[in-house]
C-alpha positions as CSV (number, residue, x, y, z in Angstrom):
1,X,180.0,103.2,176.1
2,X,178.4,105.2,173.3
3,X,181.1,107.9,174.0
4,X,184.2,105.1,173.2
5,X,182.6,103.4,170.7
6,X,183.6,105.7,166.8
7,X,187.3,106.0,169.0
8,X,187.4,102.4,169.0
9,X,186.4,102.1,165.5
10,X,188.9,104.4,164.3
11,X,191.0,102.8,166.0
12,X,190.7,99.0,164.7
13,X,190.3,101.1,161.3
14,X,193.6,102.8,161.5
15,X,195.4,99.6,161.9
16,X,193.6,97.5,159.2
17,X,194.9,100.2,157.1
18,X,198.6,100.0,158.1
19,X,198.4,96.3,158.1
20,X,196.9,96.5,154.5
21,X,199.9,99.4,153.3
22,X,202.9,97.2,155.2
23,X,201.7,94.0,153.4
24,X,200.4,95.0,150.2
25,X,197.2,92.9,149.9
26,X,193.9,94.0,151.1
27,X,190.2,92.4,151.3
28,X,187.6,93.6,148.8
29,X,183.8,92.5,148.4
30,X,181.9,92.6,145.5
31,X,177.9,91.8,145.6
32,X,175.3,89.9,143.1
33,X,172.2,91.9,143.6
34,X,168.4,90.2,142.8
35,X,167.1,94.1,142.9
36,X,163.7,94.8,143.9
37,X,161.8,96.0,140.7
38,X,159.7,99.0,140.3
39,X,156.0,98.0,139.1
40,X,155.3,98.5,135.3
41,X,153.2,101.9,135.7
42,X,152.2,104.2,132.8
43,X,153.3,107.3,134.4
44,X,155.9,108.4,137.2
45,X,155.7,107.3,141.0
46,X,155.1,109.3,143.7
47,X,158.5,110.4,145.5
48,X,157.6,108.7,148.2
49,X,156.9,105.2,146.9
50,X,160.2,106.2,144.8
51,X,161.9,106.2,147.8
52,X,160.4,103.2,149.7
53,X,161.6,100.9,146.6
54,X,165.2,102.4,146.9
55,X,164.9,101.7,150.8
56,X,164.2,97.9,150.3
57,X,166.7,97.4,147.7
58,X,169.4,99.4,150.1
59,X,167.7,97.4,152.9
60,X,169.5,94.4,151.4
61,X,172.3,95.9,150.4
62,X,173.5,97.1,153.6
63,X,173.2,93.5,155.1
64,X,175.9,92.7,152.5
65,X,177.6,95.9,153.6
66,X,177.8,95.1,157.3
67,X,178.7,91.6,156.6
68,X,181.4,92.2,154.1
69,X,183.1,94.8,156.6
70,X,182.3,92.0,159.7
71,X,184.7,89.7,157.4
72,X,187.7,91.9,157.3
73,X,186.5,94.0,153.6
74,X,187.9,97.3,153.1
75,X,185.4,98.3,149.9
76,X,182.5,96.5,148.2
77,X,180.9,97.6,145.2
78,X,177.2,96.6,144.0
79,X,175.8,96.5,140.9
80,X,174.7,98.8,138.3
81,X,171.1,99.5,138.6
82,X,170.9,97.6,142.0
83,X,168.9,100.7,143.8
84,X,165.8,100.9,141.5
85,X,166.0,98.3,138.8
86,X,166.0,99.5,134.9
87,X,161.9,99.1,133.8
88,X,162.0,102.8,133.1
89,X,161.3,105.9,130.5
90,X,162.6,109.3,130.6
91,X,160.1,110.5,132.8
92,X,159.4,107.7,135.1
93,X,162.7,107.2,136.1
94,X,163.0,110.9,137.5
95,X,161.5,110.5,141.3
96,X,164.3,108.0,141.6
97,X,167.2,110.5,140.7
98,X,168.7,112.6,143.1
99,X,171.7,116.1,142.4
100,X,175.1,114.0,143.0
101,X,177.3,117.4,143.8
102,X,181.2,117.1,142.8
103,X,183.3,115.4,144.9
104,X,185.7,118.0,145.4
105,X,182.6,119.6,148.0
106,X,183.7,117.6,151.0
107,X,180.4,116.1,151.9
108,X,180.1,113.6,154.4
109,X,176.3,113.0,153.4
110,X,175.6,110.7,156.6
111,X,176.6,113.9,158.8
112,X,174.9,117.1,156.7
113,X,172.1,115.3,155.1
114,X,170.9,118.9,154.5
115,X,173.7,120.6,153.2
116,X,172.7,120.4,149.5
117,X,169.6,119.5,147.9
118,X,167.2,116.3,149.3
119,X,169.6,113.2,148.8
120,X,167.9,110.5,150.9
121,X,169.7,107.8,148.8
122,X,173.1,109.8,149.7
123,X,172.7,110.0,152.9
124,X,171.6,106.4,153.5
125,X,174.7,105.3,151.1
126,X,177.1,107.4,153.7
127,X,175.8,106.1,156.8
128,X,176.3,102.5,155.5
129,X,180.4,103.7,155.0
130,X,180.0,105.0,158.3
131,X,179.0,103.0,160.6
132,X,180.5,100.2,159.0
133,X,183.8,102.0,158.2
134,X,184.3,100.1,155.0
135,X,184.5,102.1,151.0
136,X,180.9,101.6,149.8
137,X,180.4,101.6,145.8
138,X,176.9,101.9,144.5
139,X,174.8,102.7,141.3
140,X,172.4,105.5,141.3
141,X,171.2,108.6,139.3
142,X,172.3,112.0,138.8
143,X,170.2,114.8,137.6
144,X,171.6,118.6,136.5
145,X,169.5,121.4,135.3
146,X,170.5,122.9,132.6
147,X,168.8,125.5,129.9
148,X,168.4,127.0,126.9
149,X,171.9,128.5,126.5
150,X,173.4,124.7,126.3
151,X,172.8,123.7,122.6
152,X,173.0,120.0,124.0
153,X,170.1,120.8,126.8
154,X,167.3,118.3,126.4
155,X,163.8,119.4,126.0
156,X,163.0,118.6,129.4
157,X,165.8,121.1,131.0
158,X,167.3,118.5,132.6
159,X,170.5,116.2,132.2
160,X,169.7,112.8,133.7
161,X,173.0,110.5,133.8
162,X,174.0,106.5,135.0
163,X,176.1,107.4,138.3
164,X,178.5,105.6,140.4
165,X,179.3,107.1,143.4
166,X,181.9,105.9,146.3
167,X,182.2,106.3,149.5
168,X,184.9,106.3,152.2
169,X,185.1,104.9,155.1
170,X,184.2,107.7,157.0
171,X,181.3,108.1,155.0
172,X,182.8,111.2,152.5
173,X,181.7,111.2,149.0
174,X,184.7,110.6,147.0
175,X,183.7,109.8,143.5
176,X,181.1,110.1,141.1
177,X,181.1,108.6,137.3
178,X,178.9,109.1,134.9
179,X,178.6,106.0,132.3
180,X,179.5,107.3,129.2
181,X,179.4,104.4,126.8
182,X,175.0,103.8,127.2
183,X,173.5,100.7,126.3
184,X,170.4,99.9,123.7
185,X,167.5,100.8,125.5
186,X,169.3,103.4,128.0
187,X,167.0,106.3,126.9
188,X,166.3,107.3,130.2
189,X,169.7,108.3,130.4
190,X,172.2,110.9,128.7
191,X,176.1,110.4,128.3
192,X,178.5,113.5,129.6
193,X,180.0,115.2,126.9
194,X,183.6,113.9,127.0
195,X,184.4,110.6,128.5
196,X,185.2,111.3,132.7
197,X,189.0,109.7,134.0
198,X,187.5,109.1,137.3
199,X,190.3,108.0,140.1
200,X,190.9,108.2,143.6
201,X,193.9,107.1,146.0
202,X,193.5,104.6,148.8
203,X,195.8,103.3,151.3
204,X,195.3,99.8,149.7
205,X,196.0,101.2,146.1
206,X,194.8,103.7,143.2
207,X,191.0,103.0,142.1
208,X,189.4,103.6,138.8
209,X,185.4,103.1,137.7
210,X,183.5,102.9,135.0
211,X,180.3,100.7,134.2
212,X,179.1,98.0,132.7
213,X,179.4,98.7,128.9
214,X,182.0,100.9,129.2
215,X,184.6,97.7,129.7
216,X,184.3,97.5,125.4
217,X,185.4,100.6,124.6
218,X,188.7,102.5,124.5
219,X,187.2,105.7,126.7
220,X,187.4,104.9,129.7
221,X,188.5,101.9,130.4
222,X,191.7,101.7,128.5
223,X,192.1,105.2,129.6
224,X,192.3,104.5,133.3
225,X,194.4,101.2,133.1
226,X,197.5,102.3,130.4
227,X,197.6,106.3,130.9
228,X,196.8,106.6,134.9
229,X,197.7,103.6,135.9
230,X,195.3,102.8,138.0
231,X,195.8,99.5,140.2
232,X,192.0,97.8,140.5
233,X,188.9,99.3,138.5
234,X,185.3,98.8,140.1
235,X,182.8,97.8,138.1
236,X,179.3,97.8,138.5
237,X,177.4,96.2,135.6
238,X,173.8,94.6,134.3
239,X,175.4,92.6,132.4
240,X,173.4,89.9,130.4
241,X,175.5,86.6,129.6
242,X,176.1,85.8,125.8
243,X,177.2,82.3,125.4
244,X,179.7,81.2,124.1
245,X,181.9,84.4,124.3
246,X,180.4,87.0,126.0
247,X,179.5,85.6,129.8
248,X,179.9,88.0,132.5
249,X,182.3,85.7,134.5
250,X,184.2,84.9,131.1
251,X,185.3,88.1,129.9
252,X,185.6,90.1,133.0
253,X,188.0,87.6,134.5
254,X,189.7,87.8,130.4
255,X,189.5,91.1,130.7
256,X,191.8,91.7,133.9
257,X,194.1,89.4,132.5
258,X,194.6,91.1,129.3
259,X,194.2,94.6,130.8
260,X,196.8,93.6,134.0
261,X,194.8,94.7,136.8
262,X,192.3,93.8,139.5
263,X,188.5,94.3,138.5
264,X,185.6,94.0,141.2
265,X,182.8,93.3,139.2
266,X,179.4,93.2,140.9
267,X,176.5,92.4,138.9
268,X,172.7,92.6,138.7
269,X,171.0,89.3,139.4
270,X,168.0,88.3,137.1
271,X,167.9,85.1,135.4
272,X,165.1,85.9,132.9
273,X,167.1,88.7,131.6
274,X,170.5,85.9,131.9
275,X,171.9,88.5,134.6
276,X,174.4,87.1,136.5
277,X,178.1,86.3,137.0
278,X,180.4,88.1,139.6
279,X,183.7,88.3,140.9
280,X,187.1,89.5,141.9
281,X,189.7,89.0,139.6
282,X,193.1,90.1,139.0
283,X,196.1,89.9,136.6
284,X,197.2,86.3,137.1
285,X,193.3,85.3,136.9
286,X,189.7,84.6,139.2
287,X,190.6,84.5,143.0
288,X,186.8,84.5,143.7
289,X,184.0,84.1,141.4
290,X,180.2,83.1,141.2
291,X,178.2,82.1,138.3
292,X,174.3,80.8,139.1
293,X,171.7,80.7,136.4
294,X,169.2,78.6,138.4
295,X,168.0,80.5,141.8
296,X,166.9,84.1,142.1
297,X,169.5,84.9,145.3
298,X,171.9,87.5,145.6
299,X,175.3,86.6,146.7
300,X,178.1,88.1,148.4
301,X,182.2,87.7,147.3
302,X,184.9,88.3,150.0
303,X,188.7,87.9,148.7
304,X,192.0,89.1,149.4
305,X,193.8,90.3,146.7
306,X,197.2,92.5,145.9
307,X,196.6,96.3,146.5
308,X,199.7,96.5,143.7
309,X,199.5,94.4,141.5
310,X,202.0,95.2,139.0
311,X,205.0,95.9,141.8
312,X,204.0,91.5,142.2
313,X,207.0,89.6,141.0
314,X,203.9,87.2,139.7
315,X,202.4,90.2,137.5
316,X,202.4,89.0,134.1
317,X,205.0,89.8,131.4
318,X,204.2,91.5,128.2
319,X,202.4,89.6,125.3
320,X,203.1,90.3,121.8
321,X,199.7,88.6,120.8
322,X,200.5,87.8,116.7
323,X,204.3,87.1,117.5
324,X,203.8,83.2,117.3
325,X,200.8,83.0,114.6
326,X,202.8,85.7,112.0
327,X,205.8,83.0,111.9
328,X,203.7,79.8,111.3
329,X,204.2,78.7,107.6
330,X,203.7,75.1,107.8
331,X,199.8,75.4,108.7
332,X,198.0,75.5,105.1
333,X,194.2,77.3,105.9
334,X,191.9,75.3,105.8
335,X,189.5,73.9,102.7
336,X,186.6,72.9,104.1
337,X,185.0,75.7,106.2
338,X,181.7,76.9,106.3
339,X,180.4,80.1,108.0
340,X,177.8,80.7,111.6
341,X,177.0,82.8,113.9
342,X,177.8,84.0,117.4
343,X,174.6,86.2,118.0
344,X,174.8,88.2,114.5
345,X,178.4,87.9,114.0
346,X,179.4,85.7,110.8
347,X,182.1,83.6,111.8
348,X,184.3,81.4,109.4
349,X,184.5,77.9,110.8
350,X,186.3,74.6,110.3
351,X,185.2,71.6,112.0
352,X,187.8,69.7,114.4
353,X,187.1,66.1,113.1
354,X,190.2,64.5,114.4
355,X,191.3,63.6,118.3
356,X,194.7,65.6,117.6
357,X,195.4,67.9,114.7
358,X,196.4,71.4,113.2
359,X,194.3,73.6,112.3
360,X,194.6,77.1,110.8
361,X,190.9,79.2,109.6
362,X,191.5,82.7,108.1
363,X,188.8,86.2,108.0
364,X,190.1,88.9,106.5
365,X,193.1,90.2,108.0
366,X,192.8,87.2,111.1
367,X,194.0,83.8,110.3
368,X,194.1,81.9,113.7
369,X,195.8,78.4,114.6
370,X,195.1,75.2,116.6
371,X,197.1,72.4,118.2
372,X,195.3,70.5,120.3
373,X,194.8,66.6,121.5
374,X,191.3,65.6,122.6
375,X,191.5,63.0,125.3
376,X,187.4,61.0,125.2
377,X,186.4,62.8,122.7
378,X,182.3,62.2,122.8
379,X,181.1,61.0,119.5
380,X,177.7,63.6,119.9
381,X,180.2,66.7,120.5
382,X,181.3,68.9,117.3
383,X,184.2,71.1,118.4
384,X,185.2,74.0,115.8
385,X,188.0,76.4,115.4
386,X,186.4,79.9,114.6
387,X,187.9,83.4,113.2
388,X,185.7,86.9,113.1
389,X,187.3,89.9,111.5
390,X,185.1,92.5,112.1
391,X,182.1,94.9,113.5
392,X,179.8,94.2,115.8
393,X,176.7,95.0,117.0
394,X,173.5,96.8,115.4
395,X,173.5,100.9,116.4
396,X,176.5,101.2,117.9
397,X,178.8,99.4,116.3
398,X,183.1,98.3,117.5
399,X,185.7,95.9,116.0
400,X,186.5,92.7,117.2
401,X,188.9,90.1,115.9
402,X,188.1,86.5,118.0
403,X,189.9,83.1,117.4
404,X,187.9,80.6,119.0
405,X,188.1,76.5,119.4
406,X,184.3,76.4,120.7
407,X,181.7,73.3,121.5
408,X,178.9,73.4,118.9
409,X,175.4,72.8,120.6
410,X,174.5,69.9,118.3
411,X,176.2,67.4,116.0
412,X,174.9,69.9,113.2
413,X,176.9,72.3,111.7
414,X,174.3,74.8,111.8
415,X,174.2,75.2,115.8
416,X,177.8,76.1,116.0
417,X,178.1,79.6,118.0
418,X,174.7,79.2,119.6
419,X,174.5,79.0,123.2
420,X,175.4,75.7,125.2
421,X,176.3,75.3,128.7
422,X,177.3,71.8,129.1
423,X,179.6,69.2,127.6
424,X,181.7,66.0,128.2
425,X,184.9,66.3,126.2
426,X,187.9,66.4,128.1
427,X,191.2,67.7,125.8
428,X,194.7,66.5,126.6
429,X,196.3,69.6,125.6
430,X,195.6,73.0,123.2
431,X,197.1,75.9,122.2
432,X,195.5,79.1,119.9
433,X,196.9,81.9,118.7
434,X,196.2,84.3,116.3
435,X,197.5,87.4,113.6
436,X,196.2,89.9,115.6
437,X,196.5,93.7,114.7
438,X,196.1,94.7,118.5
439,X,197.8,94.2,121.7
440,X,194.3,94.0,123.2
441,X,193.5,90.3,123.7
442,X,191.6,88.8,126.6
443,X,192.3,85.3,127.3
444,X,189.3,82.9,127.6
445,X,189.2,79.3,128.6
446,X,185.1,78.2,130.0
447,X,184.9,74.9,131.0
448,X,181.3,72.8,131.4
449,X,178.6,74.5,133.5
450,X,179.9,77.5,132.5
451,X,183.3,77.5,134.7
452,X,186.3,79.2,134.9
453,X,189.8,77.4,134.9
454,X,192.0,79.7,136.9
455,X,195.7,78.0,136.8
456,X,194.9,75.8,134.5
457,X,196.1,77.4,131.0
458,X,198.7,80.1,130.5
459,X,199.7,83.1,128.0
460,X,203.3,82.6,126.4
461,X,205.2,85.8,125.3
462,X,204.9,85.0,121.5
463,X,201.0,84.9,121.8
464,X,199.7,81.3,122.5
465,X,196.9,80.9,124.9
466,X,198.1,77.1,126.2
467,X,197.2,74.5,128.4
468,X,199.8,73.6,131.2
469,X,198.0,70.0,131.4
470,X,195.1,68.4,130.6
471,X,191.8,70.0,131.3
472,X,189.7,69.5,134.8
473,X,186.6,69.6,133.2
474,X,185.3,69.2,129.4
475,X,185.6,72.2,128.0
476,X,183.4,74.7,126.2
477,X,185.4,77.2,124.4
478,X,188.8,78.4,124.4
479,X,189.4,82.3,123.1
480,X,191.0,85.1,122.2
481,X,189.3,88.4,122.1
482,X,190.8,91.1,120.4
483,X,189.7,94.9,120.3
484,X,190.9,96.8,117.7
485,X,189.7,100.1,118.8
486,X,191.3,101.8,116.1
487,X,188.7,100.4,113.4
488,X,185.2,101.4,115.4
489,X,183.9,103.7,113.4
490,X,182.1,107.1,114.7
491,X,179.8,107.0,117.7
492,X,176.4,107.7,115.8
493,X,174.6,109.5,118.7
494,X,177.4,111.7,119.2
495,X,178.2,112.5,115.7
496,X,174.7,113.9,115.0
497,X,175.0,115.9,117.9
């Protein structure tokens, strides 16, 4: 019995894979994980209890592993930090690391565990591909010696670098990525020297990866999608929710629709950090997606999606995204705005005080337009129209142009942009659209309780984000999200390298 049984799973394997290449779709899983987190200690662990954390984090992530492939998966990714958690400095976080060799070794980890230097986590990660014979995608970290004859060498004669890894489905190590674009508070970590293109083929379609923060910036992400064409990007990401713009579940499912392409994004799962929001999305919107703010459980996304998606006669058609708002002349901006902010962004504002109207609010080089109709308007709801033109964020710092028609959190002007999950009005119809000076715009539509609205609105040719009916839920912001990665201005770590 033992004899028959990796024949038999090669076998089953062999025609999920055919099946999945003669019909173009294939399953994929993504997982929400509530890690296990390291104590808060003042100096490094002992390898050992290093490794025993690791173990009861990948203790629960191979449950979702073997039940993911029980339901028909062919890959899962997990979340960015899921292995050890993130409380760490420089030094503390080196027991957890582990030397990821290159890909192009040919290391089935699962089967020489010994064959390079002590990689328990490896091994463990392999074995889970293995025996379940399902492409496993996981967070961990890389370390490389290096000396004095690298000017960029840190102090400590070590690189130490955010790593995904994947894994086949015979357990082979396949890719590795290290994050280049690091988050505040990522000292523990270095970024590679030049941005890494990382691909691989699959039966089921051509795979990119990158992480978390990376999704902002040109390099990778844009990299991966426009020059090598890759079909679905994995994304493991800690990604903490930003009402009313920047919610996991929000942008990543915007983000695939601009971008035209499937994106698994797994994410970390800690509400008092506001991690959470998962889910499998592609080009024509969410086909699976989670968003839960109130218990501390991980959960686990299964969805069949296309392995091709821009051979789909479905695959969206191309946007010019200031077509419609360049031609408008009969839309006067308007007088009465006042400014807020979104986080520390300095929006200009006009309030939407009639059921129906036209609106038009200008920022610099971004005037953006409204039609819309309000169907019960609620008399304690202040709806505005918003325009940024601009940079944003503190150290490192990237341009954004937004249009927005957003739910304020109180009847007073002061709380519009600040976080709000809930609201009652319903709207008949809208439609925004903006004079953008990129053809990188994500489409946004959040509904109450912080929902998506898959099939519910759609992106015209000329530009307009639109309605095709009245909404299912009272809405909480409609947007467009513009990138104009031309305008960031230099990367100040690397510049003063």
């Amino acid at each position: 019995m033992l004899a028959s049984r990796p024949l038999a799973q090669g076998t089953v394997l062999a025609l999920l894979v055919l099946q999945a290449a003669a019909s173009g779709r294939f399953t994929a899983a993504v997982y929400e994980h509530a890690v296990i987190l390291p104590p808060l200690a003042g100096g490094p662990p002992a390898p050992g209890d290093a490794l025993a954390l690791m173990n009861r984090n990948m203790d629960v992530l191979e449950r979702a592993v073997t039940e993911a492939a029980r339901q028909g998966a062919r890959i899962i990714v997990t979340p960015e930090d899921g292995i050890y958690g993130w409380r760490f400095t420089r030094e503390t976080i080196y027991p957890y690391l582990e030397d990821i060799p290159d890909p192009e070794a040919d290391w089935i980890p699962c089967t020489e565990p010994k064959r390079f230097a002590p990689a328990s986590v490896q091994e463990r990660l392999s074995c889970m591909a293995r025996n379940n014979s399902i492409y496993v995608v996981a967070n961990i970290g890389d370390k490389k010696s290096c000396n004095s004859s690298d000017p960029g060498c840190p102090s400590d004669g070590r690189y130490q670098y955010n790593t995904d890894v994947v894994f086949d489905s015979e357990g082979k190590l396949i890719a590795r990525y290290h994050k280049y674009n690091l988050f505040r508070g990522e000292n523990q970590f270095n970024f590679p020297k030049e941005p890494e293109a990382v691909t691989f083929e699959t039966p089921f379609g051509k795979f990119g990866i990158f992480t978390c923060f990376d999704i902002l910036f040109h390099d990778p992400a844009v990299f991966l999608v426009k020059e090598l064409q890759v079909d679905t990007v994995l994304f493991p990401t800690a990604w903490m929710n930003v009402l009313p713009i920047l919610t996991a579940v929000e942008f990543h499912s915007a983000w695939a629709m601009g971008m035209g392409v499937n994106l698994l994004s797994a994410n970390t799962h800690n509400i008092s950090m506001a991690m959470t929001g998962h889910g499998i999305f592609t080009p024509a919107g969410p086909v699976a997606y989670h968003y839960d703010a109130e218990t501390e459980e991980g959960n686990l996304l299964i969805a069949e999606l296309s392995s091709r998606p821009r051979l789909s006669p479905a695959y969206p058609h191309a946007v010019n995204w200031s077509l419609y708002a360049t031609s408008i002349k009969k839309f006067p901006e308007e007088r009465n705005t006042f400014t807020g902010a979104v986080r520390r962004d300095i929006f200009t504002f006009t309030e939407l005080t009639h059921k129906t109207g036209n609106y038009t609010v200008c920022q610099k080089d971004l005037c953006c337009h409204l039609v819309y109709s309000m169907s019960d308007k609620n008399k304690d709801e202040v709806y505005v129209l918003g325009a940024f033109d601009g940079l944003h964020g503190s150290v490192i710092k990237y341009h954004w142009q937004i249009c927005t028609l957003l739910k304020c959190k109180s009847t007073d002007q002061q709380s519009c942009g600040q976080p709000v999950e809930t609201a009652q009005t319903k709207f008949d119809m809208f439609s925004l659209s903006g004079t953008f000076g990129t053809n990188y715009v994500f489409p946004e539509v959040l509904y109450s309780g912080v929902q998506l609205a898959p099939g519910e609105f759609e992106v015209l040719r000329d530009g307009r984000l639109k309605s095709k009916h009245s909404s299912s839920k009272p809405l909480l912001t409609v947007t467009l999200f513009g990138r104009c990665y031309e305008k960031d201005p230099p990367h100040p770590l690397r510049t003063s390298l």
